[in-house]
N, C-alpha and C positions, 0 to 999 in steps of 0.2 A: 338553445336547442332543447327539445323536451326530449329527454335521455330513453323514456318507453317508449316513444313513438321511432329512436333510433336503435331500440335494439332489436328487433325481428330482423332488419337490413343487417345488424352487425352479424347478429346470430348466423343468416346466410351465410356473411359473406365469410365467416368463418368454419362453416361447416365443406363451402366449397374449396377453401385454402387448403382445406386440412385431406378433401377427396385427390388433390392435386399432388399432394408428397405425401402417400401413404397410409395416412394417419396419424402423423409424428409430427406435432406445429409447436415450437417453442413463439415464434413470436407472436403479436396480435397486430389486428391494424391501427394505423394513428385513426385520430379523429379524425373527423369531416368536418371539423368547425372549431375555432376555440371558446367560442360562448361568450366574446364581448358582448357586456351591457346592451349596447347598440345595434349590431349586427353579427348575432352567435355564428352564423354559417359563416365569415368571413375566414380566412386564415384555415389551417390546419396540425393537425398534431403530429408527435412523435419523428419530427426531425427540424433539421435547423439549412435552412439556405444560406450560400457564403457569396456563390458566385452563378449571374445569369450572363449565357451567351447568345445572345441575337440574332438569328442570319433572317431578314426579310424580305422580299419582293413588293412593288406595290405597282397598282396601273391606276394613276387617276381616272383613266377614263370610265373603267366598267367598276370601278370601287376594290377589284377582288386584292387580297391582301395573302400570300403565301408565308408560310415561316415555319424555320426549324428552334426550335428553344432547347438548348443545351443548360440544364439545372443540375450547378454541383451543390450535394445537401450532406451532413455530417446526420447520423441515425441517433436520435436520442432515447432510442428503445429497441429490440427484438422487433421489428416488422414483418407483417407478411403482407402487408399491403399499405398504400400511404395514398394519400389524395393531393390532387392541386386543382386550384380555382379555374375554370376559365366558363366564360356564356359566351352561349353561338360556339362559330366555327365549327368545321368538321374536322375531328380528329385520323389521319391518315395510317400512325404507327405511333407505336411510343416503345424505346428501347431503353432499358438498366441495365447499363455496362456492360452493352456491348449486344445484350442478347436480348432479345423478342420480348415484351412486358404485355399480357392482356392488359385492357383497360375495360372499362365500359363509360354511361356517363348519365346523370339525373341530375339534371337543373345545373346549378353553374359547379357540381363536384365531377373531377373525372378522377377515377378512383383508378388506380395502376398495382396489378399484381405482377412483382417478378418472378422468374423465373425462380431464382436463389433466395432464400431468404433471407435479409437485410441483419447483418448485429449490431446490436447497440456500438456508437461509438465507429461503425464503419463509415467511410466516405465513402457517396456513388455519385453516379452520374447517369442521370434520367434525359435522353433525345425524343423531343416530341416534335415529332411532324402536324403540320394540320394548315388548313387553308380556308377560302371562304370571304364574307361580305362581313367586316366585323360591324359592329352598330352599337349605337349609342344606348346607356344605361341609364333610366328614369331616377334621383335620390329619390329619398324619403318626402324633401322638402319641395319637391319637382322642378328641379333645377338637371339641368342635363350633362351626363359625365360621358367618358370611358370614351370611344371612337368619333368622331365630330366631322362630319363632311363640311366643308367650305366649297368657294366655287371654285377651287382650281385644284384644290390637294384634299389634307385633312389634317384636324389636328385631337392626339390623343392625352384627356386630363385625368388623372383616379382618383380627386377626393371625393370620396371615401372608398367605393368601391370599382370605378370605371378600368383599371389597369387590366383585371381581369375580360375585358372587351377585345384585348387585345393580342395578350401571350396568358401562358400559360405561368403559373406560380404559387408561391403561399402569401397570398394578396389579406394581409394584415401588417400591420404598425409594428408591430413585435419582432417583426422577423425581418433584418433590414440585411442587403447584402449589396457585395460591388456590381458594377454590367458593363459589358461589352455588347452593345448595338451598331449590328450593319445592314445598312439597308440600302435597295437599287432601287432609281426609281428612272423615270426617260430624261434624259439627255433634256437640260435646261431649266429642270426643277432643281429645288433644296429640300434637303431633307437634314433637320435639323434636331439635337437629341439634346440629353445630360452631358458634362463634362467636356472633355477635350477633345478636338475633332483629331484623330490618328490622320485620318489620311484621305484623301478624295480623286478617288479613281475612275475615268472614262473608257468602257467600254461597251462595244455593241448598243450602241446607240440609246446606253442608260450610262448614270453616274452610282458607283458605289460611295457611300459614306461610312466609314469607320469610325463612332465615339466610344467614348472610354471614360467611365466614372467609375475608379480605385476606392473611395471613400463608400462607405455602408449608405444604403441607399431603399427607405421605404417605400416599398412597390407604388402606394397611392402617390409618391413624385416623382414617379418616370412620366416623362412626358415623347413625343415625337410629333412633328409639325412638316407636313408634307406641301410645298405650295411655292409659289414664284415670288420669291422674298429680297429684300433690299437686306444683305449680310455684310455688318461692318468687325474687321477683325480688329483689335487694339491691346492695349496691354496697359492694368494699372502703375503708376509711381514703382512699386516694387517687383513687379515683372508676373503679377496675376493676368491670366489670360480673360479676357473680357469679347463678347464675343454676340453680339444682337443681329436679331433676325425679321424683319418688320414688313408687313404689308405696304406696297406703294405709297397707297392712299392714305396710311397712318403715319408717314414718313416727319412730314414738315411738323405735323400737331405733335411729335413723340418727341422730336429733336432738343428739346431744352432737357427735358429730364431724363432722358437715355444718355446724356452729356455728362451727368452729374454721379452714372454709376460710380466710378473709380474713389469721387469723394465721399460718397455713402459708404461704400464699403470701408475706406480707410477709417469714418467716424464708427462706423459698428466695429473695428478692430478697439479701435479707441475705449470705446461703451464695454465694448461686452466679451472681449479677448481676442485673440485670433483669429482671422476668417476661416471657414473648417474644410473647405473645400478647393480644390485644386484650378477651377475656371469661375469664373461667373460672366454676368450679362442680363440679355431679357429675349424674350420672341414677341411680337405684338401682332394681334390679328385683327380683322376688320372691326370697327364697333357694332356689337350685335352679336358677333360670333358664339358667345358663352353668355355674355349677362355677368363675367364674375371674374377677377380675377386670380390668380392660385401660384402660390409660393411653390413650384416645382424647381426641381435639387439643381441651384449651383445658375439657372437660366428660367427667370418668372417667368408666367402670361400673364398678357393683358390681354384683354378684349377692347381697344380703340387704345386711341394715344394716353396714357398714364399722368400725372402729375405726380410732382416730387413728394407728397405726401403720400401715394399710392403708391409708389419706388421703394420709398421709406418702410412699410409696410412689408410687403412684399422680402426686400432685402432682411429687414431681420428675420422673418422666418428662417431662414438661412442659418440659423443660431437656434433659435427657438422654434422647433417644430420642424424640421430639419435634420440639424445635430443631434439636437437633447429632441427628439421625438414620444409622441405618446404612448405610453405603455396600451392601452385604450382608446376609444373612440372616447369614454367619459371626462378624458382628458385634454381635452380639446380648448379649455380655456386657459392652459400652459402654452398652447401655439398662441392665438388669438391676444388675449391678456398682455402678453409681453408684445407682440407684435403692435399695438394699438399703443401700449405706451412707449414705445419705442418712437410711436407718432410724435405725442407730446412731449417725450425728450427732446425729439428734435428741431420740435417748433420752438423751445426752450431755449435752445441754443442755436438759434437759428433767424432771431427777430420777431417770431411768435410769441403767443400766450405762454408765461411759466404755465409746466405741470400743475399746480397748483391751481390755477385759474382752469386750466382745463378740466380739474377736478371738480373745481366751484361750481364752473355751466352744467355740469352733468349731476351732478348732486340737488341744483339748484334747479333744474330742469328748465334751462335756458335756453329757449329753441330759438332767441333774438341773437343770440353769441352764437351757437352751434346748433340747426335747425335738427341733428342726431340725437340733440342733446333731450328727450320727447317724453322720459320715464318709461320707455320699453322695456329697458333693461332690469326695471324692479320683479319682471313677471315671472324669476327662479331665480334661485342662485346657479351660479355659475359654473361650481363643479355636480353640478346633478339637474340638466337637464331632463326635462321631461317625458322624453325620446327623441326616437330618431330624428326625426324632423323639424329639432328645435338645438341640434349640435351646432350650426352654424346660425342662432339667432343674438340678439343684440344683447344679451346677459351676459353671454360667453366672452364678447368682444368691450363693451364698456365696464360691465362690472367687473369683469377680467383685472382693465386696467385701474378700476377701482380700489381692488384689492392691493395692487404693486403700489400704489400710489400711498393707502396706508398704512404700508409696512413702512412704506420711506418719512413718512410721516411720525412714525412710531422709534425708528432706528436711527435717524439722520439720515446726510448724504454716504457720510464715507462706508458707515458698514452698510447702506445698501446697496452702492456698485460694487463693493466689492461681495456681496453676496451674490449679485447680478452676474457676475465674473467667473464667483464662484462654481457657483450649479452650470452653466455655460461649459465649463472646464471637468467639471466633476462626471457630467453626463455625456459628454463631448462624443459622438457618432455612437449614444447608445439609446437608451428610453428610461420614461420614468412616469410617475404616475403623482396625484397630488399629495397623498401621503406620506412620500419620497422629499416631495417640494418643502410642505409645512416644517416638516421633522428636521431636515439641511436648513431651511431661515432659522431656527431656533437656536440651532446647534452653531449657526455661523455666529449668529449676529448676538447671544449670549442673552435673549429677551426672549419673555413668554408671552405669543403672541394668540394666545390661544381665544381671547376677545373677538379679533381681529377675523380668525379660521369659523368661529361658530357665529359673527357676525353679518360680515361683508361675503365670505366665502363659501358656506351653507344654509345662512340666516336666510326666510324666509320676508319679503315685500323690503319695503327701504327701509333702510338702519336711522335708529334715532341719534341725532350728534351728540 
């Protein structure tokens, strides 16, 4: 964010805070942004989100989607005013505890003045009404996010920024909290979310769904999937709720590896500690829908029927980008990286190519072995894409796994699952960034890997062996 071109707005909006009580304003407003690398307007300052509560309405037919957002935030400063992300929708009211809160709104910031002044350190609770046609949010990379019509429902993704298409929130990585989503929709749909389904209630000629995701939870992997779904309940070996939601027509093509959750998951316990969340599963929607599929909290999407190496995938985010989530958008080769070698673990143990070999095609630019395998990934290193629109390119995702591949290389096996284990545990439902990462492998694994960090991991074109 260019800070002169945000202060005359701030200047305002502090001049009219200050017209509203007096002349006596101890606090200031948060930011309007946090200033990631990537995407500075994302997120917002001067408080901290714990917990979001959902009440929504939806009518397939005409699209309109109604909702109340109950936002409890803990004040990390004196406020007189704070922001929360949301594009489109029309805002109805918005209440701070209790009592009437102006708002106004410019671009995706809806900036909330209460009544009382916020102190540091207080917990509130902000009710925003608002309603409306939500719609879909263009990336960087032009890939399509945030609100997604299909032909019978709709399904909503937020990497990177799509959440905010939706509800209202501090739609950045940073700021992760639990949710409670309920939403009605007519009688005969599913409406399928994060976490644990509470409860499913028939009335007036719609269905209430009540889920519940207890565990910290980054706004870009809330998902919700509105539509006529084939919903299997089940429950893993050790009584984790399991819980998939699939398109008709994707049903028979999904079936072998929607089969295999329970055992994926117990191998990622295996690999990389604990599962960190309280349900899992997948949603599958028609092929086409997205173009993409996205590690949302606890219950993937796919876009057509998945293969077990796509499952594979998918599921360790669940751990990796997930759990230990990015401090930043810069950090995105900490999801991706681990989740791609997690591929080649598996194929490892699994009757595939060792890691090794998987390393060799890719180094070797094997497109006979692995047609991915192509040298895309030489065109940056991997924790410093170029921008926006190259966070999700094949650097972040192969050299990603390049990098993990020579640490292991470098440390052996045993100190690098249990480094793998380690930071898994260490950053467990929090965030972290790569300087975070580098500094924990060193410290774990008792090597200086610092060749390796200015090599493979910032080094620019491909490394010499």
């Amino acid at each position: 964010m260019d800070l002169r071109r945000a202060a005359p707005a701030t200047a305002a909006l502090l001049a009219l805070t200050t017209a509203c009580t007096g002349g006596t304003v101890q606090g200031t407003p948060g930011a309007s942004g946090l200033r990631d690398p990537y995407f500075p307007k994302a997120g917002n300052g001067g408080y901290d989100v714990t917990h979001y509560g959902l009440k929504l309405d939806y009518a397939p037919g005409t699209g309109e989607l109604s909702g109340t957002a109950e936002i409890t935030a803990t004040a990390g400063q004196d406020l007189s005013a704070f922001n929360l992300d949301l594009e489109g929708m029309e805002v109805e009211s918005v209440r701070v505890d209790g009592k009437g809160a102006r708002f106004n709104r410019v671009g995706q910031e809806l900036t909330v003045r209460p009544s009382d002044e916020l102190t540091k350190g207080r917990t509130f609770r902000t009710v925003v009404r608002y309603s409306g046609t939500p719609r879909s949010i263009e990336d960087p990379d032009g890939s399509e996010e945030g609100w997604i019509e299909t032909d019978d429902g709709a399904v909503a993704v937020g990497e990177p920024q799509g959440s905010m298409a939706w509800f209202p929130g501090n739609h950045h990585p940073s700021d992760k909290a639990a949710y409670d989503v309920e939403i009605a929709v007519p009688k005969g749909y599913e409406a399928v979310s994060n976490g644990v389904l509470k409860s499913r209630t028939d009335r007036d000629g719609h269905t209430v769904f009540r889920w519940h995701s207890p565990e910290p939870m980054a706004g870009y992997l809330a998902t919700l999937a509105i539509g006529k779904y084939a919903v299997t309940a089940s429950r893993t070996a050790s009584g984790l709720p399991v819980l998939t939601a699939v398109r008709p027509e994707e049903a028979a093509d999904s079936a072998a590896a929607l089969k295999r959750i329970p055992e994926v998951v117990d191998w990622g316990t295996r690999r990389f500690g604990p599962y960190p969340f309280s349900a899992t599963g997948a949603i599958v929607e028609d092929d086409g829908t997205l173009g993409y599929a996205l590690e949302t909290q606890s219950r993937p999407i796919f876009s057509g029927a998945p293969d077990t190496e796509l499952l594979v995938h998918e599921m360790a985010h669940q751990w990796f980008g997930n759990s230990v989530s990015p401090r930043s958008w810069r950090d995105m080769w900490l999801n991706e990286g681990f989740a791609t070698y997690a591929e080649w673990l598996w194929a490892e143990e699994h009757g595939g190519p060792s890691a090794e070999k998987r390393f060799r095609t890719f180094y070797d630019e094997d497109t006979d072995a692995d047609p991915e395998a192509d040298g895309s990934y030489w065109a940056f290193p991997p924790a410093d894409p170029p921008g926006a629109e190259h966070i999700s390119d094949s650097p972040v995702y192969y050299r990603g796994a390049m990098v993990l591949h020579r640490i292991r290389q470098e440390v052996g096996d045993e100190a690098f699952f249990a480094l793998v284990r380690g930071w898994a545990a260490a950053h467990r439902h929090g965030n972290a960034d790569t300087k975070e990462f580098t500094a924990y492998a060193e410290r774990q694994t008792g090597k200086d890997l610092s060749g390796i960090w200015e090599t493979w991991l910032y080094g620019d074109g491909k490394p010499e062996e």
